[in-house]
C-alpha positions as CSV (number, residue, x, y, z in Angstrom):
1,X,131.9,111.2,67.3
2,X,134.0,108.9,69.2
3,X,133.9,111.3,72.1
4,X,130.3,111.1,71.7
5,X,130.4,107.4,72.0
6,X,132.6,107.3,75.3
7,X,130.6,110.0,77.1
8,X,127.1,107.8,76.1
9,X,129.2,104.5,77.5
10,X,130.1,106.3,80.5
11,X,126.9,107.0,81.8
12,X,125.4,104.0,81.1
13,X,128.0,102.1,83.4
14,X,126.5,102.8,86.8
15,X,123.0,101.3,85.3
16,X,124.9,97.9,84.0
17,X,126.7,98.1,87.3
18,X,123.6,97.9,89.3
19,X,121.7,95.5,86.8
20,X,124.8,92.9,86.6
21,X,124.9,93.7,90.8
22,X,121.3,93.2,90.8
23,X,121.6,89.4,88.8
24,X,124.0,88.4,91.3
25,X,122.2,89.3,94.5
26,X,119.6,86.7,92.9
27,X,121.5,84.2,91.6
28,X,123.9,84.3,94.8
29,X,120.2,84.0,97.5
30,X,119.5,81.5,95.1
31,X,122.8,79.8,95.4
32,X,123.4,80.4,99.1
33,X,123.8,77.9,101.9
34,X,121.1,78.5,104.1
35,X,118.7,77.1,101.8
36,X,118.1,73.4,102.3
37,X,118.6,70.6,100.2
38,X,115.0,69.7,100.1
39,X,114.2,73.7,99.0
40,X,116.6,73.6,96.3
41,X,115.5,70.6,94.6
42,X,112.2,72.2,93.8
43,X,113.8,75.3,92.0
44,X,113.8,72.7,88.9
45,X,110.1,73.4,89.0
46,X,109.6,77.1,90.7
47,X,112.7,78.8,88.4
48,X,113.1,81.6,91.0
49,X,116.0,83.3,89.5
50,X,114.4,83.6,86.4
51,X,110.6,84.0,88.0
52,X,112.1,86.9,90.3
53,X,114.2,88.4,87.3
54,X,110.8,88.5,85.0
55,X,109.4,90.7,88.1
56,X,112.0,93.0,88.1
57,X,113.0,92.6,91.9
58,X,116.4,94.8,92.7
59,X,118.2,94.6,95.6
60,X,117.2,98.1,96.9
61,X,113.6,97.6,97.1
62,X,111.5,97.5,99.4
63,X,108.7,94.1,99.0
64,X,105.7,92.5,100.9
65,X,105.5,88.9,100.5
66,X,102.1,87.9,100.8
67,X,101.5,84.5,102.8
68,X,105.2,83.4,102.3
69,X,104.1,79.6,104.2
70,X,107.0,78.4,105.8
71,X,109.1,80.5,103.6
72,X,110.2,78.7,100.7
73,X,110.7,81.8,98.6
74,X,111.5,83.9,101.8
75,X,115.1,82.4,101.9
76,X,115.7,84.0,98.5
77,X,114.1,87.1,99.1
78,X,115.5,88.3,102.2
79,X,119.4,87.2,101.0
80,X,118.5,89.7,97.8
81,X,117.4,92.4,100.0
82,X,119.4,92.0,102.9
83,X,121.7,94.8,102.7
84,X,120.0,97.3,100.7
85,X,116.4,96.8,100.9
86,X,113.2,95.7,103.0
87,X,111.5,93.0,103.1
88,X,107.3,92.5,104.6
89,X,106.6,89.2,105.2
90,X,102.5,89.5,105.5
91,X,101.5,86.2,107.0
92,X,99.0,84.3,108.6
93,X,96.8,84.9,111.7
94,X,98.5,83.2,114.6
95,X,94.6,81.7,115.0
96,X,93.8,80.3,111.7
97,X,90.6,78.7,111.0
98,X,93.4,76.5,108.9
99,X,95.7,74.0,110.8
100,X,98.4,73.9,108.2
101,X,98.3,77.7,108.4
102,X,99.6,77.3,112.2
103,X,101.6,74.8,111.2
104,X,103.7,76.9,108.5
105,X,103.5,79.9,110.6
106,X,105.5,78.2,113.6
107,X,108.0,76.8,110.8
108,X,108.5,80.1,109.5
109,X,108.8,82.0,112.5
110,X,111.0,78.9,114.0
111,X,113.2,79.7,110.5
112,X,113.6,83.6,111.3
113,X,115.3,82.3,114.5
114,X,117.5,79.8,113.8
115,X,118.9,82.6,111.3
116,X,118.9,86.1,112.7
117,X,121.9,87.2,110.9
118,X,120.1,86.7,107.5
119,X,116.3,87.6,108.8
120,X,116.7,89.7,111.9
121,X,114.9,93.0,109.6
122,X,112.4,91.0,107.9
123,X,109.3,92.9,109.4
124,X,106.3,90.1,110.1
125,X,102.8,91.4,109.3
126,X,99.4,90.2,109.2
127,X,97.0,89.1,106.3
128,X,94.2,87.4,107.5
129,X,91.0,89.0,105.9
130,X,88.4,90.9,106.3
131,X,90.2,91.3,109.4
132,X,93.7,91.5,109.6
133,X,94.9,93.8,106.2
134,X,98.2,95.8,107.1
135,X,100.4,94.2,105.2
136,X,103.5,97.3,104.7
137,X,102.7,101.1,105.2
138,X,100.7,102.5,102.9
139,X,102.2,103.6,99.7
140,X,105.7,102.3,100.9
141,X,106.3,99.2,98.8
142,X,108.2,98.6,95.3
143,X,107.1,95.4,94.7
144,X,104.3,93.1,96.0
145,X,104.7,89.1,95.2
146,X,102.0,86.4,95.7
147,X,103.1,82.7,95.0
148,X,100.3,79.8,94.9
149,X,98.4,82.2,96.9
150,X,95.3,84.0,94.7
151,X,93.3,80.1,94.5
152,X,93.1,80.2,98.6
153,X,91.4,83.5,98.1
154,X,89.5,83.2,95.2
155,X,88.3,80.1,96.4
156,X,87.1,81.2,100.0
157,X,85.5,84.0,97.9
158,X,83.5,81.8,95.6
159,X,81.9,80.5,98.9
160,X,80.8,83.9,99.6
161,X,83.8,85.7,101.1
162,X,85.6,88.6,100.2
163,X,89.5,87.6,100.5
164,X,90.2,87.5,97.1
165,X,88.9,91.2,96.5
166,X,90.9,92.5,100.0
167,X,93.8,90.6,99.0
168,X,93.9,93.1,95.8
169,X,93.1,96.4,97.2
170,X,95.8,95.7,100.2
171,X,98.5,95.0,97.5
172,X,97.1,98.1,95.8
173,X,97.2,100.4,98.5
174,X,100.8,98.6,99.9
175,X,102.4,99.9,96.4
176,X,103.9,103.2,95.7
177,X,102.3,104.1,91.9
178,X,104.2,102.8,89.7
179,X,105.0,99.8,92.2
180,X,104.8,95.8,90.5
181,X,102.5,93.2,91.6
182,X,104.0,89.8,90.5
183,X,101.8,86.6,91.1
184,X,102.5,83.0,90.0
185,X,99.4,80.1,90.8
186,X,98.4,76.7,89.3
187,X,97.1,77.2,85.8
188,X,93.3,76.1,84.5
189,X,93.2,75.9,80.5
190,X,91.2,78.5,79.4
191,X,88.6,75.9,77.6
192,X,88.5,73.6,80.0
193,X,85.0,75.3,81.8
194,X,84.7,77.0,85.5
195,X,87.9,76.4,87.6
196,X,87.1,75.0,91.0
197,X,89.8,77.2,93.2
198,X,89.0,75.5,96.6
199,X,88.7,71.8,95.7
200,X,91.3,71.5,92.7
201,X,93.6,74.4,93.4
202,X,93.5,75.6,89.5
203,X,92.8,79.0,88.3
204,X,92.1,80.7,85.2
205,X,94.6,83.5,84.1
206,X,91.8,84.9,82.7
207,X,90.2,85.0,86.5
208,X,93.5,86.7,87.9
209,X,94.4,89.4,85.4
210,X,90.2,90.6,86.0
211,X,90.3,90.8,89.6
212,X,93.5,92.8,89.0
213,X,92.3,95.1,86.5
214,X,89.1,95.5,88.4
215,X,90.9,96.9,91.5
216,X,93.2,99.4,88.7
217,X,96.2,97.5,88.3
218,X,97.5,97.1,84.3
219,X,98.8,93.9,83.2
220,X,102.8,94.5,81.9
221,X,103.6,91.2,80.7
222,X,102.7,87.0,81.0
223,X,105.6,85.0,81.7
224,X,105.8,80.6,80.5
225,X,108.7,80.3,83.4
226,X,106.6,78.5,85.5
227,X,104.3,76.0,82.5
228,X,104.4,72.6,82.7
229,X,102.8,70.7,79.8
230,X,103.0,67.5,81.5
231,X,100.1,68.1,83.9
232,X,96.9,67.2,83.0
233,X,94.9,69.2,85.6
234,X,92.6,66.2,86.1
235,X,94.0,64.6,89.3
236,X,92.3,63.2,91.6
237,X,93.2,65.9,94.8
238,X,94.0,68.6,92.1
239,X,97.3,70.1,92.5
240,X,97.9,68.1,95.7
241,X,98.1,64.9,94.1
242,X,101.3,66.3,92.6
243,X,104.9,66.7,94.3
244,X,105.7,68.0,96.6
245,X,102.0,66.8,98.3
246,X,101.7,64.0,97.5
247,X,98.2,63.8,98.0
248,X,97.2,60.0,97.4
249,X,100.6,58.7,99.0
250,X,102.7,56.2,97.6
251,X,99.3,55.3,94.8
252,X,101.3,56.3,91.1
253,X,103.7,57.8,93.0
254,X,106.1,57.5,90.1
255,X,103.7,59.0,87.7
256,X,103.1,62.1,89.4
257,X,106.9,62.5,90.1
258,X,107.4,62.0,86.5
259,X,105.0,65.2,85.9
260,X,106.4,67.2,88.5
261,X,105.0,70.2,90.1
262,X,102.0,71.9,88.1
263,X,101.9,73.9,85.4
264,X,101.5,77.7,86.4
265,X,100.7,81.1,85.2
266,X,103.6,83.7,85.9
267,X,101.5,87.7,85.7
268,X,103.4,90.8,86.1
269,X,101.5,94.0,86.9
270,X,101.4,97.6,87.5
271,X,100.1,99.9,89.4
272,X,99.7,102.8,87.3
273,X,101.5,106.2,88.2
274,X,98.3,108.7,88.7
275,X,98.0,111.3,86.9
276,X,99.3,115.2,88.5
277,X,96.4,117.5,88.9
């Protein structure tokens, strides 16, 4: 029996090897120097160690990060999978209808210089829809994550676009089967009527979990990392009248700092391993 025991402990080391390896590659790109002051004193709101453990994300995978911005959780995703894995950053057009787009594309681009040692194989794509939509190779990718990202595109889509709907079938077709879609955005309460996407920057769960079933992906698990029952979701300049916008300047300044960021959703999905034939 006690030979059983061993032999059972023994193979299970490499696995809590490689999961206690994997917490450290996090916690450590969490921890780690090249992030700046100003981009650590928000993980008091964003939790990425714990947001990035609740996706599953391993050092040996290979993820698109879809509109990374000027790279906030780029920093902690390419220092996880520098050594063993791959990361897609799938950014903006360089021509964006958007001037903050341009704006966060120079600063990320400017960011992967100033740093080649630590982002010299991050490989920058292109999402820009309906007509920029290779984010990674198809069928290559483990794990496709979308921060504060699914309200741009549901709200362009309310206004009779289509990015919302392409932003799901690229992810889809960017994962292997079997491969995780993690998304985190600013929460609507589910009784609280239609969600304006484009002039508040709220969404319903509800609205994220059917566009994602709709293009085949199965919900795994909801996560409260991310809640914060301190917002009210009735400002003024919706989410942007919250740190770190700011939206309405220095006007209850220290109430919205008192709130902090807004309260978000945190969705973990899969894309289901099809069936042999």
């Amino acid at each position: 029996m006690q030979k059983t025991i061993a032999a059972i402990l023994l193979a299970l080391l490499p696995a809590m090897a490689f999961a206690v390896d994997t917490d450290d590659a996090i916690a450590n790109a969490v921890a780690g120097e090249h992030r700046s002051a100003e981009n650590r004193a928000r993980d008091t709101y964003r939790h990425p160690r714990e947001t990035l453990e609740f996706f599953g994300l391993r050092p040996d995978m290979t993820v698109v990060e879809m509109w990374p911005g000027s790279g906030w959780y780029t920093e902690i995703l390419a220092a996880t999978l520098k050594d063993r894995g791959r990361l897609y950053a799938a950014q903006y057009s360089a021509n964006p209808v958007a001037g903050y787009q341009r704006r966060y594309l120079g600063a990320f681009l400017t960011m992967l210089g100033q740093n080649p040692d630590l982002y010299r194989d991050v490989i920058v794509t292109t999402f820009y829809p309906p007509y920029f939509l290779d984010i990674a190779p198809r069928g290559s990718a483990d794990m496709v994550l979308t921060f504060r990202n699914l309200h741009n595109w549901l709200g362009e889509q309310r206004k009779g676009g289509v990015s919302a709907s392409l932003a799901f079938k690229v992810m889809y077709d960017a994962l292997k089967p079997g491969g995780i879609l993690g998304i985190t955005d600013h929460r609507w309460p589910e009784g609280s009527g239609e969600a304006d996407p484009y002039n508040s920057g709220y969404i319903k769960a509800s609205e994220a979990i059917a566009l994602a079933e709709l293009t085949g992906f199965k919900l795994v698990e909801s996560s409260e990392i991310n809640a914060n029952p301190r917002d009210t979701h009735d400002h003024k300049e919706g989410v942007w009248t919250l740190p770190p916008s700011l939206a309405l300047g220095d006007k209850d300044k220290d109430k919205y700092l008192a709130i902090g960021e807004s309260d978000r959703f945190t969705l973990k999905f899969i894309k289901p391993v099809e069936p042999a034939n």
